[in-house]
N, C-alpha and C positions, 0 to 999 in steps of 0.2 A: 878527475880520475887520479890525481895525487892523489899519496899518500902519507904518510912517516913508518909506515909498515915494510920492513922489506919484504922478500919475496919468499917465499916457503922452498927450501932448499930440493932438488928432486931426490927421486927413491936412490938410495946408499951414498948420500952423501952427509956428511955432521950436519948438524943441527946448531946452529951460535948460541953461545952461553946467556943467560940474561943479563949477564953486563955488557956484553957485545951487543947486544942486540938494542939496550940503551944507550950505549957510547954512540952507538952506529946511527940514532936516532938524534942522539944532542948537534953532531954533525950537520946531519941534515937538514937538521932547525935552523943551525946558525948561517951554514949554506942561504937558505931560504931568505934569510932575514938580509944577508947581503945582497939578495937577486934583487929583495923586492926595494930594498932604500936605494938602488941602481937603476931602478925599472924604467925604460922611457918607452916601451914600444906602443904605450897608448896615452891619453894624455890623465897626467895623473900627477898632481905638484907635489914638490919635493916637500911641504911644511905635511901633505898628506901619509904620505909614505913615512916620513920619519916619525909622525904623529902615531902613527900605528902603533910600534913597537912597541913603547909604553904601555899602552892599554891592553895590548896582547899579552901583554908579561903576567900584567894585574889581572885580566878575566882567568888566567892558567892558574894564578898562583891561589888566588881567591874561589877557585873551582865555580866562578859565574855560568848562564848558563846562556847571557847574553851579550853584545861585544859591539860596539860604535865601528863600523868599518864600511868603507867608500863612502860618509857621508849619511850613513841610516842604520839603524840597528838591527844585526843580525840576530836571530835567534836559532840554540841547536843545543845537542845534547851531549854530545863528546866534549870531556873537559878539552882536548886537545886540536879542538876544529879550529882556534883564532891559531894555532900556528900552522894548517892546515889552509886557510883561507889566505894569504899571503902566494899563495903562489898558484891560482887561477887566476889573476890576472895577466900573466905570462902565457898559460894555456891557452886563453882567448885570443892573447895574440899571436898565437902560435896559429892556430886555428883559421885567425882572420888572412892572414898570408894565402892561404885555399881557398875560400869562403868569402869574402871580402861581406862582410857583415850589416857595412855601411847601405849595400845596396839590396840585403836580403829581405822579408818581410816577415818569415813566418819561421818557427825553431819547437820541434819537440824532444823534451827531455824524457827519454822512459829510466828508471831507477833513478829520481830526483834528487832520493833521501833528503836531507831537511834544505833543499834550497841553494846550495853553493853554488853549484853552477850558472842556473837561472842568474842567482842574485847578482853575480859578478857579470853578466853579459850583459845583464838590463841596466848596471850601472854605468857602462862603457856606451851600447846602443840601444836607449830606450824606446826605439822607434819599433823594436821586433817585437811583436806576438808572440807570447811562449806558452807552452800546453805543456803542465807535469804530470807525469804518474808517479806517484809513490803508496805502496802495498802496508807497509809497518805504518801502524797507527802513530807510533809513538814521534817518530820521522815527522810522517804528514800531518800531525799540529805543528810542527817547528814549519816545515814548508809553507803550509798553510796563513800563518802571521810572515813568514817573509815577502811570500809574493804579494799580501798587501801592500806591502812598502814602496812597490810600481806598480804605475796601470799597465795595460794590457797583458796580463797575468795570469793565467787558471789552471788551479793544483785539481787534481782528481786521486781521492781515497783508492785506489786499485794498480796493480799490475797488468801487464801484458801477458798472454797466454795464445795458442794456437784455438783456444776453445774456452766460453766462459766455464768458470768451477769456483768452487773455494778448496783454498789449496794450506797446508802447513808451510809455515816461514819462520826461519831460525834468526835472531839476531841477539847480537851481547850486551847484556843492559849497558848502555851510556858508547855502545861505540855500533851507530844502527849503521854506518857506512858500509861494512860488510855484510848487512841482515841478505839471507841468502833463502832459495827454494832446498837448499842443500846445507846442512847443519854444520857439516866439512868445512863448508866454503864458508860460513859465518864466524868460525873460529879461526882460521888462518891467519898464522905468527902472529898474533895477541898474546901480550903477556899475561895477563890473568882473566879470569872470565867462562862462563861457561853458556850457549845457547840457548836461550828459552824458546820454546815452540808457541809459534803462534798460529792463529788462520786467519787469511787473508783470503780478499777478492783476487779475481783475474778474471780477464775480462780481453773476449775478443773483437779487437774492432770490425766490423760488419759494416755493411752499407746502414743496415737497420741503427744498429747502435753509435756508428759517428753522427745520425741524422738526432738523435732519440736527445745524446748530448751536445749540440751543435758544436760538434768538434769539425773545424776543415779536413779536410783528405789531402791537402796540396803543402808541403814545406819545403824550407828552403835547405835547412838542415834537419836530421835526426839526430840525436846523441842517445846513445844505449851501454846502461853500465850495471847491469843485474848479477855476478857474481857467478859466472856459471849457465845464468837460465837463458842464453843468447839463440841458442835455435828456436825455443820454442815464442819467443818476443818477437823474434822477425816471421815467424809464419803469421803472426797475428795482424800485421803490418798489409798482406797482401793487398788493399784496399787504400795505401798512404802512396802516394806518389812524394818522391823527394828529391833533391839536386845533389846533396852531400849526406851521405851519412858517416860517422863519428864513431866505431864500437870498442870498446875495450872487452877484446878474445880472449876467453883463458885458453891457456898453453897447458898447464898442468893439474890446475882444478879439477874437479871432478863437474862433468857438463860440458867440455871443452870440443871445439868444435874446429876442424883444419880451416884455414882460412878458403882454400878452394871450395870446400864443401859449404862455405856461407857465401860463395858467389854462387855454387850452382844453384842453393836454397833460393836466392831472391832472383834468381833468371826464370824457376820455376812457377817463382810467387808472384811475381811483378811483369815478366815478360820479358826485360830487359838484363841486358850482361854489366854488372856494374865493372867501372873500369877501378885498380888500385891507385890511389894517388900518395899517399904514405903508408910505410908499413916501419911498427916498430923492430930492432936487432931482438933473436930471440938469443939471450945468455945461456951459462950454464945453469943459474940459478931462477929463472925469469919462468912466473906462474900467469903471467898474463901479458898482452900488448897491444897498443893502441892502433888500433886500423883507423884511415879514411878511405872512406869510398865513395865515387860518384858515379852518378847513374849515366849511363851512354848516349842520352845528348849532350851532352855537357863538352 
């Protein structure tokens, strides 16, 4: 759920200049790049870590579309993912501190987009079952060659929905990380670019239809990062029994949804009152924030 995008300023306040908005980004890069040649919270050697940089510079500079990292080759389509991908492996263990990883079995990712996520969890704990959704086609061929690159893996071409459809899905050629159900939400603070519409599956999970894909109903984790479309992902859910779930809530997007009203949605859906175990500070600037939730046995 990193980015290098800040956050879309709220109603009447400036808008940062596009050199701010680059300056604000070179930053962050180089931030990033100090976290990750530092990083000890999972095990990861330091000839690895510094080995990155290099190659990060080179796939950026060289506009590649593919990038040597943790040891297997990633595939994606934003020139800007290899500085992007440098700091999920801080998330995960950010993560694992709640979740404890080591002992979990089963992880599903709903808005996959091409693989980051999965790919950095499965290289840290390859013993976890992951199940992805991803909607934009262009995404789920990048996801689809990544998750080959570990076993116990399985991408699925569709989204999440309260009810199967096919639906319009907006994303910016080469930056499918924001492709959104909301054209809004696919262009936010992008510097250049404009959304292309697309149609996409969605797809409710049913009794019928987790049986139809032998997808489990039982995980240890959920993680949910769709851009807006988060009520109608968790209705769809009603049928997934899980220990943690992961969501990135927009605050100011348009789709945005009170964090209360996503506990009472899954007490509804599910039965149980999830309890909050992290919640992100909301800024004055801040268009979305990281929730964990876990469910009330826990």
């Amino acid at each position: 759920m990193f980015t290098l995008q800040s956050d879309v300023p709220l109603h009447g306040q400036s808008t940062p200049t596009r050199s701010a908005q680059l300056l604000d980004r070179l930053v962050t890069n180089f931030a990033n790049d100090y976290r990750f040649a530092t990083f000890h919270a999972l095990p990861l050697s330091l000839a690895s870590r510094l080995g990155y940089l290099p190659r990060k510079y080179a796939a950026i500079l060289k506009n590649r579309r593919e990038v040597q990292f943790l040891g297997k080759p990633f595939r994606y389509d934003n020139r800007l993912m290899p500085a992007l991908l440098q700091a999920y492996p801080s998330e995960i263990a950010t993560l694992d501190r709640h979740v404890r990883f080591a002992t979990a079995t089963r992880v599903m990712d709903v808005g996959a987009n091409v693989g980051q996520f999965g790919f950095v969890l499965k290289s840290f704990f390859p013993h976890l079952e992951i199940v992805s959704f991803e909607p934009n086609p262009a995404a789920y061929d990048c996801l689809r060659v990544n998750a080959t690159q570990h076993g116990g893996w399985r991408a699925f071409p569709f989204g999440l929905a309260s009810r199967s459809q096919t639906s319009d899905f907006f994303a910016v050629d080469g930056k499918s990380a924001q492709g959104s159900v909301f054209p809004e939400n696919a262009a936010v603070n992008l510097l250049s670019g404009e959304p292309t519409r697309l149609r996409v599956k969605l797809e409710h999970l049913s009794d019928e239809f987790l049986s139809t894909h032998a997808i489990p109903s039982d995980y240890d984790f959920v993680k949910i990062d769709v851009e807006g479309f988060e009520r109608a992902v968790l209705a769809s859910l009603d049928r997934i029994r899980w220990r943690y779930l992961y969501l990135e809530l927009s605050v100011t997007r348009t789709g945005s949804t009170p964090l209360d009203e996503v506990q009472a949605l899954i007490a509804r859906t599910t039965g149980k009152q999830p309890r909050v175990v992290f919640q992100q500070d909301i800024g004055p600037e801040t268009s979305h924030i990281d929730v964990i939730l876990a469910s009330e046995s826990i």
